[in-house]
N, C-alpha and C positions, 0 to 999 in steps of 0.2 A: 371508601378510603377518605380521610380526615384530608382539607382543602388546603393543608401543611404541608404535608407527605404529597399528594399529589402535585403543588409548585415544588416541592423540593428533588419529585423523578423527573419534572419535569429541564428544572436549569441541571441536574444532570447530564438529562439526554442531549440536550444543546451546547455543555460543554465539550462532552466524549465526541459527540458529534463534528465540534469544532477541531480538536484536538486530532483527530483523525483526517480530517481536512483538509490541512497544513500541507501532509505530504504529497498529494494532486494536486493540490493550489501551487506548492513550489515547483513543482515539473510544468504542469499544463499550462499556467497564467503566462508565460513568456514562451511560450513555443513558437507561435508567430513573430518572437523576435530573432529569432538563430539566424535565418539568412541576414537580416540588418545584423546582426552583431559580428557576423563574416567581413560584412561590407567594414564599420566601423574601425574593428582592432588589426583590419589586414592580414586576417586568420585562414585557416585551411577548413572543410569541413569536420574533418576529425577533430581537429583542436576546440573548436567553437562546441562540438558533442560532448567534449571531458564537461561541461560548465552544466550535462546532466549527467553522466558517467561518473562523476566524483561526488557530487551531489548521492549516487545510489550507492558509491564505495562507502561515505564516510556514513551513511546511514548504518547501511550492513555493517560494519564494523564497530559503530558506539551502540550499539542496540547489546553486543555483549558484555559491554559493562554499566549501560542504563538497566538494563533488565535486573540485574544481579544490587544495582544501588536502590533499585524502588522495591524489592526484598529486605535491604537490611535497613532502610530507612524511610520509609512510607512512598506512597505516590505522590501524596501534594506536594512534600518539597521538591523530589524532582520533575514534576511537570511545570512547576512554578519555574525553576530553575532552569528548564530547555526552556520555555516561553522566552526569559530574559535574555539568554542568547540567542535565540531567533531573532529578536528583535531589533541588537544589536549586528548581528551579521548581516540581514537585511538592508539595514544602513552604509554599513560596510559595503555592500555589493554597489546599493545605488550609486556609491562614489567613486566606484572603483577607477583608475584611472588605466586599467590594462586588463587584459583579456586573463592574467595568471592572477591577479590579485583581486578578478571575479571569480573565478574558480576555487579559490584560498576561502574567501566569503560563504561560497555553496557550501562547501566542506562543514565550515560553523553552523550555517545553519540546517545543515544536515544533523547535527547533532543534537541541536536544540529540538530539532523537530521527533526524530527518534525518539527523544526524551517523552513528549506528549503522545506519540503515538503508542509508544509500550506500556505504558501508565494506563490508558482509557482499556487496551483489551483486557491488562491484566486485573483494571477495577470491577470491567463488567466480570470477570474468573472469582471475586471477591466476594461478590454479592447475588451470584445465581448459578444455579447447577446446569448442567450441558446442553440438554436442549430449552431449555429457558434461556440462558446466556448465548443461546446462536440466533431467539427471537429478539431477541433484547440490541444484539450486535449487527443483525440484520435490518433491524429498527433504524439504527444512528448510521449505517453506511448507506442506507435508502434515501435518507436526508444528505448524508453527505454525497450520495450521486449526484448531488443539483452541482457539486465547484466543479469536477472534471468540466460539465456540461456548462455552467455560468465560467469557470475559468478562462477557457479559450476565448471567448465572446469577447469579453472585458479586455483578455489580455490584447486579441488582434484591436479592439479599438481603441486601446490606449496607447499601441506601437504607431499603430497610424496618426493616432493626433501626438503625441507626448514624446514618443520614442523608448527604448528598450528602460530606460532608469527609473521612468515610471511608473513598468510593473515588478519592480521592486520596494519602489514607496507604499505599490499597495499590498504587499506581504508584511513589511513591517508595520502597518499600521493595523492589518487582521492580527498579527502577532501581537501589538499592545491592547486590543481588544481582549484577546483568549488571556493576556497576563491578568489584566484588571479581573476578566469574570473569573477568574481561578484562585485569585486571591480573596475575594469576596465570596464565591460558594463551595470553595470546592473543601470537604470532609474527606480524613483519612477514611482508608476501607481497608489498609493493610493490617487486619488484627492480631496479625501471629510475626511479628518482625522478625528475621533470622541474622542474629548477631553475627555467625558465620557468614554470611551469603558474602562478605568481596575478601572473606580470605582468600588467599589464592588458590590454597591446597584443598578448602572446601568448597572452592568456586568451580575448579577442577576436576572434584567429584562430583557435582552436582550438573556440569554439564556432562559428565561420562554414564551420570545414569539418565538421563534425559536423550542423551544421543541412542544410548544402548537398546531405547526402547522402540519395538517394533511399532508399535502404536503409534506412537510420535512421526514416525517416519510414513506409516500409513496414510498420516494423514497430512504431511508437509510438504511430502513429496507433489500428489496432486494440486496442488493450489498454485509453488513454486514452478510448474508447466503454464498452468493460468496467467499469473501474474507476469512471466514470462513473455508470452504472446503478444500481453496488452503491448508492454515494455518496447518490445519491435516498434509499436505504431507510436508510443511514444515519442523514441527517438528519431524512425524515421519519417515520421508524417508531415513534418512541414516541409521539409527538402523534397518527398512525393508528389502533396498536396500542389504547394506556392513554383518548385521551379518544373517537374513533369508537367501539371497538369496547368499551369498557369494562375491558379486561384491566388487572386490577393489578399493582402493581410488582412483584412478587414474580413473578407469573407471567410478565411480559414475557419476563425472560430466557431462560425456557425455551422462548417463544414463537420470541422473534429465534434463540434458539440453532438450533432444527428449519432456520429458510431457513438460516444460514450451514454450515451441516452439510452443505450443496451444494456447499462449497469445496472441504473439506477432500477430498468426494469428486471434485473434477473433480481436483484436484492428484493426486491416487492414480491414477484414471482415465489420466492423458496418460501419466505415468511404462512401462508397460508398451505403449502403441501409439506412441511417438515415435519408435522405431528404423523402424517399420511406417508411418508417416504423413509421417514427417520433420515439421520447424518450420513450413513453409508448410501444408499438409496438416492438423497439429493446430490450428493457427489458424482455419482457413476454417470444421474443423466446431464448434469453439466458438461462434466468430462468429454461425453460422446457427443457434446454440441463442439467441444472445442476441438476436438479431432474432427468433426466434417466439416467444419466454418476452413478452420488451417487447411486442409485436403483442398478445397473446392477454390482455397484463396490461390496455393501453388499450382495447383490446374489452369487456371485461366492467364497465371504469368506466366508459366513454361510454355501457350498457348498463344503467348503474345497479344492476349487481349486487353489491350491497354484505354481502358475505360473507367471511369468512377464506381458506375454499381459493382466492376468486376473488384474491384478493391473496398471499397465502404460495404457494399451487404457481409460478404464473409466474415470483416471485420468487427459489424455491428455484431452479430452472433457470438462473434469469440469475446465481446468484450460481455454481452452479456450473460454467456458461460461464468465469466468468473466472478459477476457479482453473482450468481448462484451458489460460485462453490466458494467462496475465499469467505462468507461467516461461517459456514458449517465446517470448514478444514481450519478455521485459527480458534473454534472452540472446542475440538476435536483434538487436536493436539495439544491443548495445554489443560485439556481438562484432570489426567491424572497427576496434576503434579500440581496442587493447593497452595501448599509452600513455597516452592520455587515457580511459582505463575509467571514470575518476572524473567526469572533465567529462559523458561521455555518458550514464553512469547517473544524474546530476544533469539533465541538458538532458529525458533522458524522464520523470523524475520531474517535474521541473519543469512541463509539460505535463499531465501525468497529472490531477495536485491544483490544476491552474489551473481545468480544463476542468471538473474534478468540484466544485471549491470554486463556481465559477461555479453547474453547476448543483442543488448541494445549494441553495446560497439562493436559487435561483427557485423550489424545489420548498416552502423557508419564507414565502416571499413571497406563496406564490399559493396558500398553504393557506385552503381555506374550506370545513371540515367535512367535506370528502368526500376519497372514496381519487382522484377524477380527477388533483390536480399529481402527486400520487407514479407514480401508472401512464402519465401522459403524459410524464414526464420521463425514466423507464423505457424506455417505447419508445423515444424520442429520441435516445437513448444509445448503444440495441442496435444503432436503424440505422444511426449514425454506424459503430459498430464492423463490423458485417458490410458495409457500401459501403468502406469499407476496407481489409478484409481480402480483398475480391472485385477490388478494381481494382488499389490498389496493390503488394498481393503479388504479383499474376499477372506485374508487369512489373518486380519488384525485382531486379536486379542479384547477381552473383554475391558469395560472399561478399568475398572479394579485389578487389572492382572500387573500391571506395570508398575503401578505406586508401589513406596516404600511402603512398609510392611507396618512400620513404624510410624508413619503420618497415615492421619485419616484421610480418605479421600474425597468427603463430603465434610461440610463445614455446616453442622447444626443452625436451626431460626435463629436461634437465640444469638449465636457468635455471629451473625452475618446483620442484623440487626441493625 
């Protein structure tokens, strides 16, 4: 390969990588601040949660019309485009002067980041076919295991010396990083633009035939149990962690960093047995990791066994379930649909952060001093995703069965080029 092409997959991979990022760098990097931001704004726990619960709403919800504008108008302008409001909301937030007009902040940069995140799956949809684009996509979430895992660290030592406004200066300035390299490298890959795509009327059909497909759902379904699970420890690990178990902020992040360190492993893990398992096959044994990790996490809560390994092993497992299943189920489900890549990497996203948004704040809700909502919500999750992966994979349709009839479903060397 010409040492052109090779620098040029490679700030690629660095970009998509970056771009994907964003969205566990905006959750993870301040987790260790929640209780201090309790302290600060004179809030309740549930209120101080909306500033990630709104964060996952306004995600899920621009993702269905990011999706559909990087269809009728390329990916770089709106990944450029979420960059700059990233970076402006981030600012926004570090200033904010009130606990609702940080949450107003999240919201924006929820959208900006949406914006980079549906662009990079649906580029890598652009430029390689299904199991190629889940090694490829496995590749850049492998590197991006390192922010869950470097996130927390950074963000507990930056609460501890700086305080909460500080790990918002360093999302905005990761945000003017990823703007400058996107302006500077990043190449359209959307080659087929669809004029239609934010009609309403064709916006509308195109998610009615996107939703209609068993396929799609085959494989949405499972991942949105995964990502689900994580989402519990998301939201409730610092309130677990810092006031159950005593762990301070400083330490959290090293704390949280050990379970997310299961991602970065399941993503490494799949990339060499995918050829050997195929996309169904790597799902199912994910899946059944994340159903006994959840099983064995609510066993030892309902057991009263209130100790760390009985919470962090289960959870390392669950979390490393879904870096095994979440590349092969987000290339899995928008593989038949070429043209609208965008719509359907929005429609599963959209689901993903509805599902997990919903039950991160049951998991805030029903916090009462003990590890039981985290570990019962955990199961919850894992078994939604392996009853999933057990029923509706076994009868998903081939990959060609769902596409329009009328779009190809593979995209020639030549066109992808």
């Amino acid at each position: 390969m010409p040492r052109a092409s090779t620098d040029a997959s490679a700030a690629l991979l660095f970009l998509l990588t970056g771009f994907l990022a964003l969205q566990p760098l905006s959750t993870d990097l301040y987790l260790a601040s929640l209780p201090a931001l309790r302290g600060h704004f004179s809030e309740s726990v549930s209120s101080v949660q909306l500033t990630l619960s709104a964060f996952l709403a306004g995600f899920a919800l621009s993702q269905l019309i990011a999706g559909p504008l990087s269809d009728r108008f390329g990916r770089r302008p709106v990944a450029v485009g979420g960059c700059a409001l990233y970076v402006g909301a981030s600012l926004a937030g570090m200033l904010a002067p009130s606990l609702w007009v940080l949450i107003g902040a999240r919201v924006l940069q929820a959208i900006g980041v949406c914006c980079t995140v549906v662009c990079a799956r649906a580029i890598v949809r652009d430029l390689h076919e299904a199991e190629a684009g889940a090694r490829v996509l496995a590749r850049a979430l492998a590197w991006m295991g390192i922010a869950p895992i470097a996130g927390p660290v950074a963000g507990g030592l930056l609460q501890a010396w700086l305080g909460w406004r500080a790990n918002l200066a360093a999302l905005a300035l990761l945000g003017a990083i990823l703007l400058a390299a996107a302006l500077r490298t990043l190449a359209e890959t959307n080659r087929h633009p669809d004029p239609s795509a934010t009609d309403l009327r064709a916006l509308a059909r195109n998610y009615a035939r996107i939703a209609a497909s068993r396929r799609f759902w085959a494989y949405a379904l499972p991942v949105t149990g995964s990502y689900g699970a994580l989402f519990c420890f998301i939201s409730g690990a610092s309130f677990v962690l810092i006031e159950i178990f005593g762990i301070s902020a400083q330490r959290f992040g090293f704390v949280y960093a050990l379970v997310t360190l299961g991602y970065l492993l399941g993503t490494m893990a799949l990339r060499p047995l995918l050829g050997r398992l195929g996309l169904v096959g790597a799902i199912r044994i994910g899946a059944t990791v994340a159903f006994a990790s959840g099983a064995a996490m609510a066993a030892f809560a309902l057991a009263d066994v209130r100790t760390l390994p009985a919470v962090l092993g289960p959870m390392f497992l669950a979390v490393m379930a879904h870096g095994f299943i979440q590349p092969a189920c987000q290339i899995g489900a928008i593989d038949p649909f070429p043209r609208q890549a965008g719509a359907a990497a929005a429609l599963m996203g959209f689901t993903m952060l509805s599902i997990a948004a919903l039950a991160g704040w049951a998991v805030g809700a029903l916090h009462d001093g003990s590890t039981r909502p985290l570990a019962l919500g955990v199961a919850a999750c894992g078994a939604f995703c392996a009853l999933s992966a057990w029923t509706l994979l076994r009868s998903a349709p081939a990959a060609n069965e769902d596409a329009d009839a009328s779009v190809p479903t593979t995209v020639g060397a030549e066109e992808r080029a």
